[in-house]
N, C-alpha and C positions, 0 to 999 in steps of 0.2 A: 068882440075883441076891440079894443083900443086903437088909435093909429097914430099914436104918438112916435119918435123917433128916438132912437137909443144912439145915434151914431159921433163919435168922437174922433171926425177925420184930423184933429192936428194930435190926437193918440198922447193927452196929457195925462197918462195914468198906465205903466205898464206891467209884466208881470218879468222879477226877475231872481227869483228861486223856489224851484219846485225842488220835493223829493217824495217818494212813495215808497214802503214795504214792498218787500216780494207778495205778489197774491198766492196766499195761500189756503188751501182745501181748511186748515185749521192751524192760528196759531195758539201757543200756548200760552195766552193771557186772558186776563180778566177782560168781562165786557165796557168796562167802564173806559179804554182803549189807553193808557197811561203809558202800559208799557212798549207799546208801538209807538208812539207819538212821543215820545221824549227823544231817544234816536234821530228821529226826524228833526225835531226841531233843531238838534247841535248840528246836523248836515246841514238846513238850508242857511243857519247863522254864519258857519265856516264858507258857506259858498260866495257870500255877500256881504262877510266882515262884520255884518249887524250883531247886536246883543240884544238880549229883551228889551231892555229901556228906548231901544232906541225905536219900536214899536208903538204907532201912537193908536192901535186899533186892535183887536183881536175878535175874530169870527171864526164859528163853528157849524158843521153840518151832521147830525147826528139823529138818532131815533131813539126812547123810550120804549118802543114796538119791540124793537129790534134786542134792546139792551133787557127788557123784561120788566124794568121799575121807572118807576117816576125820576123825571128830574138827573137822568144821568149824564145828561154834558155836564154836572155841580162838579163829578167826580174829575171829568175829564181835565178841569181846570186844575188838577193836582200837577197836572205834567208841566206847566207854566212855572208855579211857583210863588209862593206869596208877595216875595219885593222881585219887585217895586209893585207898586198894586197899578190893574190895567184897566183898562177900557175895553168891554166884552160885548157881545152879543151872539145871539144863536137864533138856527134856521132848523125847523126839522124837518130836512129833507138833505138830499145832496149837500154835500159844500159848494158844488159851484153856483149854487142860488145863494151861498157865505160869500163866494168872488162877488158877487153882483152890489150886494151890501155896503164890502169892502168900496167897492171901485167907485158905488157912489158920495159913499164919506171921504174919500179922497179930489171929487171932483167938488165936493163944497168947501175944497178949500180950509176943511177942519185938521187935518189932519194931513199929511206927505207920505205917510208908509203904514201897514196894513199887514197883518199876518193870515192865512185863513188855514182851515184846518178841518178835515171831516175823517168820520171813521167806524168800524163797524164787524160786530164779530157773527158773520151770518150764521156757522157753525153750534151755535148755542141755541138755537132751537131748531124748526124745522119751518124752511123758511119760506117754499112756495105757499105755508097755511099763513105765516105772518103777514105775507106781502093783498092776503087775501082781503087784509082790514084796511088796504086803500081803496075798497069799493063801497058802493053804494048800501049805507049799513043798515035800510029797512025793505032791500028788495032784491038786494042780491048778495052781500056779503053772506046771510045766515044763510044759504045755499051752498055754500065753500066752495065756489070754486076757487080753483089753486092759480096758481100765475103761470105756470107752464101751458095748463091747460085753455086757457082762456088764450094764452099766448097762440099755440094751436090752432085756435077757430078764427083767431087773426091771420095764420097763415094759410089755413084751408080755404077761407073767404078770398085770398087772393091769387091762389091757383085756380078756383072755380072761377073768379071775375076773371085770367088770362093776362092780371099784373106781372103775375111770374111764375114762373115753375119751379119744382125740385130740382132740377139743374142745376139755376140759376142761385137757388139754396146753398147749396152745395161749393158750387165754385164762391161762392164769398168765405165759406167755413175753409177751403184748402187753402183761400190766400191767408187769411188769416192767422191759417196754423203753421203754415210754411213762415210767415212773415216773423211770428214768433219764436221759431230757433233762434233769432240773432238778440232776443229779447230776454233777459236773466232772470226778471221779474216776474215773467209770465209764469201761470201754471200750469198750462197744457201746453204742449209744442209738437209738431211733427210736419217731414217734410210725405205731404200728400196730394193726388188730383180727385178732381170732383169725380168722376169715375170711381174710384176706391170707395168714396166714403158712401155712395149713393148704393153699393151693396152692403152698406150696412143695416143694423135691422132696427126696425120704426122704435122711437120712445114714448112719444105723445101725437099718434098718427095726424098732421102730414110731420111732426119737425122728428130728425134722428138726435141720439146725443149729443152730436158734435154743432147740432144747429143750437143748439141750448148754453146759455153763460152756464159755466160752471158757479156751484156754490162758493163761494170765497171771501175769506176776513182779511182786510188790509187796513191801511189809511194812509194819508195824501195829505201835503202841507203847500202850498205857494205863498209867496211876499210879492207883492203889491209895491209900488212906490209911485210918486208925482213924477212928471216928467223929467225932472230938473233933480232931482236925488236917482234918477234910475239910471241919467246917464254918470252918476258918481258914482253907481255899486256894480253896474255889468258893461263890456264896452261893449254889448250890441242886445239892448233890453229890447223885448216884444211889446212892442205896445199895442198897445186895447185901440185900435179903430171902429169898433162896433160890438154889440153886449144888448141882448135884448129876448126876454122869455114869453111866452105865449102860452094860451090852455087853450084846450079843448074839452068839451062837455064828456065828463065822470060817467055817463048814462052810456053804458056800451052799446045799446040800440039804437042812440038818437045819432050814429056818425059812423060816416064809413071808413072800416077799420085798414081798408087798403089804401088810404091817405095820410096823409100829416098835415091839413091846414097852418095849425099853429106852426107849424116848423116852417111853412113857406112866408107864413107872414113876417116872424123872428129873424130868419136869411135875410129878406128883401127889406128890413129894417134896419139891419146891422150890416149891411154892406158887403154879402157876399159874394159879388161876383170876381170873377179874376183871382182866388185863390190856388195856390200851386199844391195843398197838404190838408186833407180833412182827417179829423180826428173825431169820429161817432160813434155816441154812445147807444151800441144797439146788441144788448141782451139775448137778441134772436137773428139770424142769418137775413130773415124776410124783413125785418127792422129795419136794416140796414141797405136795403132796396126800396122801405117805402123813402127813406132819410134823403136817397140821393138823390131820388125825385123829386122830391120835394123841395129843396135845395136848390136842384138844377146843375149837379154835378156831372160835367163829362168824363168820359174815359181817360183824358188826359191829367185829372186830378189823383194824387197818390192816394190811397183811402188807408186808413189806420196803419202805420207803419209799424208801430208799436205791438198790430194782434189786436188791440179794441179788448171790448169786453166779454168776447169770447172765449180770450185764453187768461181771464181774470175779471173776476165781477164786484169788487169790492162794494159792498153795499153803502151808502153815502160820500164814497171818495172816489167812483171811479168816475163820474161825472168831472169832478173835479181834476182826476187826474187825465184827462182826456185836454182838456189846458194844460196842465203842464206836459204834457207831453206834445203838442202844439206848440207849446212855448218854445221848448226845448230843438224841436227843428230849425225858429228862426236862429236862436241863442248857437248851433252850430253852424250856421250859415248853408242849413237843407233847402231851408224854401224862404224867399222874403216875406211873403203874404198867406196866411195860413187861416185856416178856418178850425172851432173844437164845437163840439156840439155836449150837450147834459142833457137826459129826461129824467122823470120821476112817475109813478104813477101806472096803469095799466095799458097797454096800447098804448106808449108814445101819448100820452095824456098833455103831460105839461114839457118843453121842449125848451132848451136856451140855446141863443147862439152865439159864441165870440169870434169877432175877426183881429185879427194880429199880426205885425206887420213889422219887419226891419226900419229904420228912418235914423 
């Protein structure tokens, strides 16, 4: 890994409209994500007065895997629209590896505002065999294991090493579901204690259902601008203090899976300390125990107010909407300084981190 620095303490680049779909089990659209993602875009314009044109950049996060066919962000660009013609690129993976892109074309000075955009219909096939094709594809992928399951042996490996318990499972899954009653978006919600749900009965032995993201199609849009046009379109923009992604080795033997290296290098690059709000993106109950350790998150940090990706798992946008939703704490005046985390990948493989800040 690299030790280069990602940090932007005078925060000249910030994010100042997000919007997201409800996560849903299935929506009733094509894969090509058009009709999601139009909606959105008239939200975040109306939220911040902008029109297309006034966009000097447009980025997307999406999958082919995912969509079935080649080349399907082509389609997605239907939801933009031909005039005025843009300035595009695309990431496949997450969109907030699209944020990352954005925020650095905006720091060279090319461009002042930035749209991003990721999205994804997991419902259209079956998706723990999909997510199977981000493994290693001459030694383990044609073994199939599924991403539940491999998720699993990440969690049973850190009950036997004494990282955590079923408990400890547990009570992140009840705050999570409780948190999200107040959350409209969400897909699961209930108000529950780790007690209740620990007599529930095993899915993929050690994780229960409720330790597991739900299956979920959504998609997530944010805008981006310079410092200097954010304080014209929001009176209290989040700005980007720090932005910085890390990998760790694809080879699930060569790295212990009850860690997150990348993720403490990413942190400790991006300037996490002192945040009042973390926003983590962790698929699995245990994920989100290795996340906060590795971070260095005390008890006094809020952790996913939103419910995270537990009570929605939007396949390429929920990394991204994990920022905006971040964002969106500072933008109410929840917390000044805010942390959002993205992964990609099997076990917390590849990990980003942004910090965000009132000013």
């Amino acid at each position: 890994m690299s030790t280069r620095t990602c940090t932007d303490p005078d925060g000249s680049v910030a994010v100042v409209g997000y919007a997201a779909t409800p996560w849903l089990r299935a929506h009733q659209t094509t894969t090509n994500g058009v009709e999601m993602l139009i909606p959105l875009f008239a939200d975040v314009f109306a939220q911040t007065g902008l029109t297309k044109s006034d966009i000097g950049f447009w980025c997307s996060g999406s999958s082919d895997y995912l969509a079935g066919r080649a080349f399907s962000f082509i389609a997605a660009i239907d939801s933009i629209g031909a005039v005025p013609p843009i300035n595009e690129s695309h990431v496949e993976m997450d969109a907030a590896w699209a944020l990352y892109e954005a925020w650095v074309k905006i720091r060279t000075g090319e461009i002042d505002t930035a749209l991003v955009y990721g999205f994804g219909k997991s419902s259209a096939g079956m998706l723990r065999r999909t997510l199977t094709m981000q493994l290693d594809p001459y030694t383990v992928a044609p073994l199939w294991p599924d991403s539940v399951s491999v998720a699993a042996l990440q969690a049973r490996a850190g009950i036997d090493a004494g990282a955590w318990t079923e408990a400890d499972m547990a009570a992140v899954a009840a705050r999570s579901l409780t948190d999200a009653t107040t959350n409209p978006a969400a897909q699961v919600s209930r108000t529950v204690d780790a007690e209740t749900l620990l007599g529930e009965p095993l899915w993929a032995d050690p994780l229960r259902r409720h330790d597991i993201a739900p299956v979920t199609d959504g998609a997530a849009v944010a805008i981006l601008a310079s410092a200097e046009r954010a304080r014209e379109i929001r009176e209290n923009p989040a700005f980007i203090t720090g932005l910085e992604h890390r990998i760790d080795s694809p080879a699930l033997g060569s790295r212990d899976l009850t860690l997150s290296p990348s993720t403490t290098v990413a942190a400790r690059a991006a300037g996490a300390d002192g945040v009042q709000l973390a926003e983590l993106h962790a698929p699995f109950t245990h994920q989100e125990l290795i996340l906060r350790r590795a971070i260095g998150l005390d008890d006094d940090v809020r952790i996913n107010p939103s419910g995270g990706a537990l009570v929605g798992n939007p396949m390429f946008s929920a990394g991204l909407a994990r920022i905006g939703e971040a964002a969106r704490a500072v933008w109410n005046g929840d917390a000044e300084r805010v942390l959002a985390h993205a992964t990609s990948g099997h076990s917390l493989q590849q990990n980003l981190i942004a910090v965000m800040e009132a000013k």
